[in-house]
N, C-alpha and C positions, 0 to 999 in steps of 0.2 A: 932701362933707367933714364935714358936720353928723353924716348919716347913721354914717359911721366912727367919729366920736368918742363916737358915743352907745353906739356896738356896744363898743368900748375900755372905757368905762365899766360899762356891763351886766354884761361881765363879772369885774368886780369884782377886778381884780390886784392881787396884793400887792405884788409887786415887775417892777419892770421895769428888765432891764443892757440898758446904749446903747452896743454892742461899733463902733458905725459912729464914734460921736464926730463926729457932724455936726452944726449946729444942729437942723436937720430932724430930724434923727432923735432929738435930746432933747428937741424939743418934742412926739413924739407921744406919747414915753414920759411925758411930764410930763402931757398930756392927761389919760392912760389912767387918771389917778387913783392910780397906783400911787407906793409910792417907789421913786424911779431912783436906781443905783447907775451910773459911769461910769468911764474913767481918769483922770487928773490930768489939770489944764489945762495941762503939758507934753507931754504924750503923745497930747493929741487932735490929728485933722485941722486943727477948729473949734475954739480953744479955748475961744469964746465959751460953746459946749454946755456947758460945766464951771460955770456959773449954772445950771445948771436940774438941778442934781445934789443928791440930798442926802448921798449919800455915791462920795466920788472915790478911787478903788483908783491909786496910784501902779506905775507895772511894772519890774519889774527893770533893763529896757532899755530904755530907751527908742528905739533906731533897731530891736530886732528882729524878730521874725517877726510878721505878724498873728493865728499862730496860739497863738504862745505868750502875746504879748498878750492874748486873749481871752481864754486858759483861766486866767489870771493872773486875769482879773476877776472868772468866776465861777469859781473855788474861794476867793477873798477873800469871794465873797456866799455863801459855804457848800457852791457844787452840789459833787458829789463825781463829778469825771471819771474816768471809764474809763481803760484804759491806751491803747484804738482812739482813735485821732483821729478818722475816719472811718464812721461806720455805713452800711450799702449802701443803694441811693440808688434801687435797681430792683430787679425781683420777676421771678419765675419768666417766668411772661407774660411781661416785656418782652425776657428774655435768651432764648426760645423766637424770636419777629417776629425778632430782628436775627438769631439761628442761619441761619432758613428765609429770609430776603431773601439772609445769605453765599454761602445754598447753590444758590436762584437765578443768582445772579450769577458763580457755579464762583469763588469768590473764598477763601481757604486764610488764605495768611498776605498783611498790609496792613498798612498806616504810614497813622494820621489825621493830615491836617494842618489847620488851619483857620486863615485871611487875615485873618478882617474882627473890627473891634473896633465898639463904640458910640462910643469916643472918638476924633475923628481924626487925634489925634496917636498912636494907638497900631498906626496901621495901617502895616506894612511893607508896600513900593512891591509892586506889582501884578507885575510883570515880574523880580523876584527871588524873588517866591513862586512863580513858575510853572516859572522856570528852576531852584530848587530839588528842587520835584516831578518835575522831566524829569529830572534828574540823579540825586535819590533811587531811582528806579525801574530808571534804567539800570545803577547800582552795586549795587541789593540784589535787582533782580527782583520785588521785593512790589507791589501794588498800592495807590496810591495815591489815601484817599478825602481828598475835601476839601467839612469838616462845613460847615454854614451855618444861620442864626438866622432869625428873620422880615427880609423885607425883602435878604437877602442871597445868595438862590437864585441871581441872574442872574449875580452875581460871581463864586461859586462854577464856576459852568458856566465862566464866562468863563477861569477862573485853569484848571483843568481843559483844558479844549481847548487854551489856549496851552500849559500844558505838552506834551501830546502823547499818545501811547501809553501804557500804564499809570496813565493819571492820568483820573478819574472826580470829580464832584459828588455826592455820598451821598447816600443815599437819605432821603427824610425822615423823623423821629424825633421822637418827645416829648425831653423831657431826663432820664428814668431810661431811657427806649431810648438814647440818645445814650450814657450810663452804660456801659450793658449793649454797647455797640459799641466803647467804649474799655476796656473790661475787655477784650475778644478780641484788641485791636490789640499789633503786634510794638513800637510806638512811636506816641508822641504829639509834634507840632510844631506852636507856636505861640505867639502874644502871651497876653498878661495878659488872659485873659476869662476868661467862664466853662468852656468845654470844657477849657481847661489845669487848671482847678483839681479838674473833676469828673476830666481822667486824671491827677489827686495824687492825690484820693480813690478812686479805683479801684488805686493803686501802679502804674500802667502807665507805660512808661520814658518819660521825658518830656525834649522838650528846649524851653526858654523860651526869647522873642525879644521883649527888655523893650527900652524905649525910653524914654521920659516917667517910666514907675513902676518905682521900687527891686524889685529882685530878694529883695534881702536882707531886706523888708516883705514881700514878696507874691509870690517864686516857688515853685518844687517845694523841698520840706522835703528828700527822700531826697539822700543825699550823693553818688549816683551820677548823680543828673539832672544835667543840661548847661541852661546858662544861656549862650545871644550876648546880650551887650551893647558898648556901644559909647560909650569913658568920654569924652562931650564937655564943654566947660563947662559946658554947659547940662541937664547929664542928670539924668534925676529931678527934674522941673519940676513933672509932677503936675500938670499941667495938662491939660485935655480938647482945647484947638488950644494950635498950638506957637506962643507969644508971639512967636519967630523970625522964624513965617512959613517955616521951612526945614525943620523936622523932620529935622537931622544926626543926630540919634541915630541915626535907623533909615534914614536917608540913605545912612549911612556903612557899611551894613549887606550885606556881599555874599553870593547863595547858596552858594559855597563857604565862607563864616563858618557857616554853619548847616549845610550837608551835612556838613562836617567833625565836628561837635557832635553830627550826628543817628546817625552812623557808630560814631562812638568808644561814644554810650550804645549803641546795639544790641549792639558789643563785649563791652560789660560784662555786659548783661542775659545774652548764649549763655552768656558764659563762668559767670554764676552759676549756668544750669540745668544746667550739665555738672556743676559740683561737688556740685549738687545729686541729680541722678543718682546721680554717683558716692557720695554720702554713702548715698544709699538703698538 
């Protein structure tokens, strides 16, 4: 810890935005030596972080996107954002590996899907995610990878086999390969992690499967992605286990809620290359 804070220091910042609004994360920024710019103490997770601010950027919205949120903060600290939300995230090299592992694998056109969260309230039942990849495959023919993080291989395999035919474990990936594999994908399915948000950042058709965390904070931006959710008392708790003990949210969540979701955005995606086609 010592080590960290010395290196924070060393290097000498001027400014440091605390786009997390966590305490933790205003205290490292407060460390670092720098002045820390933040959002209001309405607007944070923690609003305790809003003490350790010298300067608190208030945002338009306070329930909306996290993305407009943050650019809200830094262009209030001067940066000057691009009109890209997203700059690419993988290199030549890594989109070459994922080409030559497709081409191994005789694999064309795929639907990524990925199961597992760190939070375990965010994790949709095992046995819906399987019968969805059985049932994705049988109605579109694509083959069906399902990504996985450290620690998350055996599950992967697991969800994979129960599905059946068409349904595979992915090959393993850094995270600009992982990039570079949801940039090629026909569609992306999944919970509030990170693979959903690197296939926003790649514009790969996405469909979300929120539970615990708001859609309207933290899903796909584009108006064509598809968002299952499941509006119980309890939703959007934001909490990492379900205070319940039930986890309804994503209880109540069946794979025809999501095949249906997954189907309709593929709809939309052909139908814009057609017009696209035909525009050119």
């Amino acid at each position: 810890m010592r080590g960290t804070i010395n290196q924070l220091r060393e290097s000498r910042y001027e400014l440091a935005l605390d786009f997390q609004g966590l305490t933790k994360s205003a205290i490292f920024a407060r460390l670092s030596g720098a002045q820390v710019w933040g959002l209001a103490n309405r607007d944070l997770r923690e609003p305790l972080a809003s003490r350790l601010y010298d300067v608190s950027a208030s945002a338009s919205d306070r329930e909306g996107h996290i993305i407009e949120r943050s650019l809200h903060l830094a262009e209030t600290a001067g940066v000057s954002i691009s009109k890209s939300y997203f700059p690419p995230v993988y290199n030549s090299e890594d989109s070459s590996l994922v080409a030559s592992e497709l081409d191994r694998l005789g694999v064309e056109q795929f639907i990524v899907m990925h199961g597992s969260a760190n939070w375990q309230s965010k994790r949709w039942p095992l046995e819906q995610q399987a019968t969805a990849g059985r049932d994705l495959y049988r109605q579109t023919g694509m083959t069906i990878f399902w990504t996985w993080g450290p620690g998350e291989q055996h599950e992967a395999h697991h969800i994979a086999t129960t599905a059946g035919e068409g349904n595979m474990a992915a090959f393993s990936t850094t995270l600009p390969q992982l990039a570079a594999l949801l940039n090629r994908a026909q569609l992306f399915v999944g919970g509030d992690s990170a693979p959903l948000h690197l296939a926003v950042a790649n514009q790969t058709p996405t469909v979300g499967v929120f539970g615990p965390t708001s859609p309207h904070r933290l899903g796909p931006i584009d108006p064509a992605d598809q968002v299952v959710t499941s509006l119980q008392p309890c939703s959007y708790c934001h909490q990492r286990r379900c205070p319940l003990g039930t986890r309804a949210c994503l209880e109540t969540l069946t794979a025809s809620d999501v095949v249906a979701a997954a189907l309709k955005r593929l709809s939309t995606s052909v139908a814009k290359e057609v017009n696209q086609s035909h525009a050119g």
